[in-house]
Every structure is written in structure tokens, then in C-alpha cells.
C-alpha positions as a printed Julia matrix, in Angstrom:
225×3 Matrix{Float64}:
   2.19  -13.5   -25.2
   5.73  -13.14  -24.67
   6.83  -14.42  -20.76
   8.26  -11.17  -19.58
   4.72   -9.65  -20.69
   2.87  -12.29  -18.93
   5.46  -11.91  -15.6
   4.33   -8.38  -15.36
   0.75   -8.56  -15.86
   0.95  -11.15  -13.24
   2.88   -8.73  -11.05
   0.03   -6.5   -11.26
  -2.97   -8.77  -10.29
  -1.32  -10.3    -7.55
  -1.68   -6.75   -6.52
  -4.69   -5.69   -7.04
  -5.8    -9.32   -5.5
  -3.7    -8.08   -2.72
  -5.38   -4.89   -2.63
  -8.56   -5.97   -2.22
  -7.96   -8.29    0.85
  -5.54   -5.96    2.45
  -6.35   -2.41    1.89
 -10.38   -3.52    0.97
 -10.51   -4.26    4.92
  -8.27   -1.74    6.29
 -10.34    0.89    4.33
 -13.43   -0.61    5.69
 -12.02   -0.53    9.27
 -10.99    3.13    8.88
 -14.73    4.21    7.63
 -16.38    3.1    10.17
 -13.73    3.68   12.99
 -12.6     6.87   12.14
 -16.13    9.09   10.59
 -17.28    8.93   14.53
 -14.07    8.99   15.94
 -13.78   11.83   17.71
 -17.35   11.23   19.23
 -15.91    7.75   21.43
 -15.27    7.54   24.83
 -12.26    7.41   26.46
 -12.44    4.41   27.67
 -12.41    3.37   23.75
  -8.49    4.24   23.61
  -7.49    0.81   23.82
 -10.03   -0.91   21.67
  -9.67    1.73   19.25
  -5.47    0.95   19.55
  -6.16   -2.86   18.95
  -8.29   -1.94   16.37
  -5.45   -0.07   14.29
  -2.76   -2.9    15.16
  -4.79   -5.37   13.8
  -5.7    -3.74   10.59
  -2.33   -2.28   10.28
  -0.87   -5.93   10.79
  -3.3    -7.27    8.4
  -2.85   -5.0     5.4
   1.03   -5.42    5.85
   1.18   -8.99    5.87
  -1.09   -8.9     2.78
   0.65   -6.65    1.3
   4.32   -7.43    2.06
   3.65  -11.02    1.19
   2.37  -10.33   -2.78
   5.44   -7.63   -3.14
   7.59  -10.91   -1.94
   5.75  -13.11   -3.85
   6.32  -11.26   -7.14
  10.17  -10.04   -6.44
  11.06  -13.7    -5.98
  10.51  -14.59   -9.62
  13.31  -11.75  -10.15
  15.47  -12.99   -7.05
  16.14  -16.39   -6.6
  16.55  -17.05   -2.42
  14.5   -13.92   -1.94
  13.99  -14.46    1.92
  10.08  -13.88    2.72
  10.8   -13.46    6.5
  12.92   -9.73    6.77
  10.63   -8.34    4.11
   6.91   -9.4     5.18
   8.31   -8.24    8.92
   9.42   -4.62    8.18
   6.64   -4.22    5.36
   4.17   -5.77    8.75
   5.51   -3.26   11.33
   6.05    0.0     9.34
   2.0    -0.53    8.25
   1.46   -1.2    11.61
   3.17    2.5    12.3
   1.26    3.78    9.94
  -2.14    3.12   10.95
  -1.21    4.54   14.21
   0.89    7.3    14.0
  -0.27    8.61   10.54
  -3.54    7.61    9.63
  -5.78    8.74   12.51
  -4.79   12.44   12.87
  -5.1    12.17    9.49
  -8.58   10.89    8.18
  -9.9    13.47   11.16
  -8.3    16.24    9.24
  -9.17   15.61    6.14
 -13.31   14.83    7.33
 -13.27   18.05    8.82
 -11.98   19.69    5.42
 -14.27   17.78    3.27
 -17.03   19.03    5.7
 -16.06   23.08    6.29
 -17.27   23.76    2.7
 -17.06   22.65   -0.99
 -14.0    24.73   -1.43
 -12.62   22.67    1.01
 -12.55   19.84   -1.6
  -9.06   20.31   -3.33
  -7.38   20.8     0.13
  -8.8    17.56    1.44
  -7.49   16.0    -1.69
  -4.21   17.38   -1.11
  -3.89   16.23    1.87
  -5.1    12.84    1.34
  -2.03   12.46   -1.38
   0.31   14.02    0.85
  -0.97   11.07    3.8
  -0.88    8.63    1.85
   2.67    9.8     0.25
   4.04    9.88    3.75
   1.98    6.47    4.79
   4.14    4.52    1.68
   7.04    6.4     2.63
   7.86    4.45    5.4
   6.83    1.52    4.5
   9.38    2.07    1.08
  12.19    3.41    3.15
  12.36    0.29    5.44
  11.99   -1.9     2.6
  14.79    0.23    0.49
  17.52   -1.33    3.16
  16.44   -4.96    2.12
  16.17   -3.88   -1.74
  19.39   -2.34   -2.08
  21.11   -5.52   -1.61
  19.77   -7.04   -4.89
  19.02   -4.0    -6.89
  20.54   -0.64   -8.36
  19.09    2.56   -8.03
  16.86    1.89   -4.72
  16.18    4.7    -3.88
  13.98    5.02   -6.5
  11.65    2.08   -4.66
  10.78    4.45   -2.04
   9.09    7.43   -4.43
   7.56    4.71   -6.35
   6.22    3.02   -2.94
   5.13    6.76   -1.78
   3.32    7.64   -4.92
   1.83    4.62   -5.51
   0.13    4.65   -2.26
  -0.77    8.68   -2.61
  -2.7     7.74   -5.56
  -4.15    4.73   -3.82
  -5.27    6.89   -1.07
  -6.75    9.14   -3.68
  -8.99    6.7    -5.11
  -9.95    5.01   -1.61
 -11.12    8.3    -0.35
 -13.46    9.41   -3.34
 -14.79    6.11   -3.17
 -15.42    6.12    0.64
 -17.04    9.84    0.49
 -19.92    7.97   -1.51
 -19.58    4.52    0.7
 -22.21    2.88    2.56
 -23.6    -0.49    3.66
 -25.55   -1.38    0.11
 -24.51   -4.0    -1.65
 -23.58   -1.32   -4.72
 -21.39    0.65   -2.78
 -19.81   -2.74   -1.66
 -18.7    -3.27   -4.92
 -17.76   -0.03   -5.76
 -15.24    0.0    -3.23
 -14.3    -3.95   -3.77
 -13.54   -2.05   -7.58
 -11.99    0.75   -6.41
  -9.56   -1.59   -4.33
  -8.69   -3.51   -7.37
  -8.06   -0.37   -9.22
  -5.32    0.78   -6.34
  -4.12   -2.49   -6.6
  -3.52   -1.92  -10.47
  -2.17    1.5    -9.51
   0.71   -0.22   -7.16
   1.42   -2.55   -9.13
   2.08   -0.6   -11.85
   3.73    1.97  -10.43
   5.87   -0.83   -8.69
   6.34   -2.43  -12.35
   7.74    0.37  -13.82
  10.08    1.09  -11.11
  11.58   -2.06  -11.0
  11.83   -3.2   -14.78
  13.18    0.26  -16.46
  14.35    2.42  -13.46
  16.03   -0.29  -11.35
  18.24   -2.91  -12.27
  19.8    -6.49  -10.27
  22.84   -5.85   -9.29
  25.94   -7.43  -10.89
  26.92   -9.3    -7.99
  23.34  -10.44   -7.51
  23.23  -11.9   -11.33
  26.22  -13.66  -10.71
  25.74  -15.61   -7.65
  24.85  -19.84   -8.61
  21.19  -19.34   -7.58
  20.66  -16.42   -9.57
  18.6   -17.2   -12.83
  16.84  -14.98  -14.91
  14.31  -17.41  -16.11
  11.44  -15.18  -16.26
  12.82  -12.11  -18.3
């Protein structure tokens, strides 16, 4: 196997290894925090806030440390600091300004009828498109200094996680505490990883290129393509 093919496939199981630690908990967090939601008391607020952070924090540290992790074979002095940050905080956002008024909405679709079904799934890509869209335009401002055509990070980052969100919520409709359904959604994390990470792949090898600059500063070196 050639070393460009073996990069890649790397690429991708770091993420879906990244998946399943990250997103695997968040999504676990969100079932059983959010299905009874609207049902706690007020004086849940705050737990339910620390709750979110902590989740949000989680996933993003997860997460922003394998997108590091793999970008640095492409960029040599690829700082991890700026980019596990921003990828941190905007996750953190996320969980708390987009995913709660969201899963409540798209429960009480899911549960008005079975016709109901397409616009929950709807909505659940158009969360999740929004949810990766601001975690891919923060990160476009650190991209853009090392690659062309950045822009296109930030519809791969929101698709990717649309169809992430996709899978995680057919999986959690049929989710419960039995050591099956544990490891269906253990899979189904592994298969969103795949998902990102291909997605991702694709972006950067064919749509995106390192810029000429980049390539010819004396730390630059394109050992693994």
C-alpha cells in the first residue's frame, strides 16, 4: 500500500476513534438529558448548563485534537494550541446555543405522527449543518493560512456533521440501556467518524491545496504525500 493511501486511511480512523470517545459520550449525554428535558425543574438550569459545557468541552477537545493530529502530517509546525481552543469553544457554543432547542424540536416531531418522520430528519441535517458550521467557520481563519480554497473546509465541516447527526439520531430513536443497543450506537459512532473523516479527506486532498508560501517555508516537507 502506497503511503499517501495509508496517510488517508489513517486520517479516517483517527476519526472514527475520535468519534467514538467524543461524540459516543456527548450523544449519550444528550439522550438522557434532553428526552426528559422539558419535564426538570428549574432549579436544574444550572446543572443542566454544566452538563452541556462539559460535554461540549469534551467532544471539542476530542475532536479538535484528531483534526490536529492528522493536519500536522500535512503541516509541519502545525500549532495544536489555536486550533484545539476554537474547535473547544465553538462545540462548547454549540451544545448550548444550538443543540437543546434543537433535540426538543425534533422529539416533538418524531412524536406528533409518522408523517412527522421526514421533517424531523430534515431538521436534524439542518442542526447538525448549522452545529459544524461554526465549528468550520472558526477553524477556516486558522486554515486559510496554510491552505487554498478554505472556504471549502467549512461546507465540508457542516455536511460532515449533518450526516453525522443523521446517523446519531436513527440510532438513538432505537437506543437504550442493553448491552446491544450499546454497541449499536458505539457502531454507529464509528460510522460518523468514517463519515467525517471522509468527508474531511476529500476536502482537503482534491478540493484544497497548501499554499505556495506554506510549501516553501524550511520546515515545510511533504514527506507523507
Amino acid at each position: 500500500m502506497k503511503n499517501e493511501e495509508k496517510f488517508w486511511y489513517r486520517w479516517m480512523l483517527n476519526y472514527s476513534f475520535g468519534e467514538l470517545l467524543g461524540i459516543g459520550a456527548a450523544a449519550i449525554i444528550a439522550r438522557f438529558l434532553f428526552v426528559e428535558y422539558s419535564q426538570l425543574p428549574h432549579e436544574s438550569s444550572i446543572l443542566t448548563a454544566i452538563v452541556l459545557i462539559i460535554a461540549g468541552a469534551s467532544e471539542g477537545l476530542i475532536i479538535g485534537y484528531v483534526q490536529w493530529k492528522s493536519l500536522s502530517k500535512l503541516i509541519q509546525n502545525f500549532k495544536p494550541g489555536p486550533w484545539i481552543t476554537v474547535t473547544t469553544l465553538t462545540s462548547i457554543a454549540g451544545w448550548i446555543l444550538i443543540l437543546p432547542p434543537a433535540v426538543l424540536i425534533i422529539f416533538f416531531f418524531a412524536r406528533v405522527s409518522s408523517q412527522s418522520a421526514y421533517t424531523s430528519i430534515l431538521y436534524t441535517l439542518s442542526t447538525g449543518a448549522a452545529f459544524g458550521g461554526i465549528i468550520g467557520i472558526s477553524q477556516f481563519f486558522l486554515i486559510r493560512k496554510y491552505f487554498n480554497n478554505a472556504t471549502v473546509w467549512i461546507f465540508a465541516t457542516a455536511s460532515c456533521w449533518a450526516l453525522s447527526f443523521l446517523i446519531l439520531y436513527v440510532t438513538l430513536s432505537f437506543f437504550s440501556t442493553s448491552l446491544i443497543n450499546i454497541i449499536l450506537i458505539a457502531s454507529a459512532c464509528v460510522l460518523s467518524g468514517l463519515v467525517q473523516g471522509s468527508v474531511t479527506a476529500i476536502c482537503v486532498h482534491f478540493l484544497m491545496d497548501i499554499k505556495k508560501e506554506v510549501r516553501n517555508r524550511p520546515e515545510y516537507t511533504n514527506s507523507v504525500l
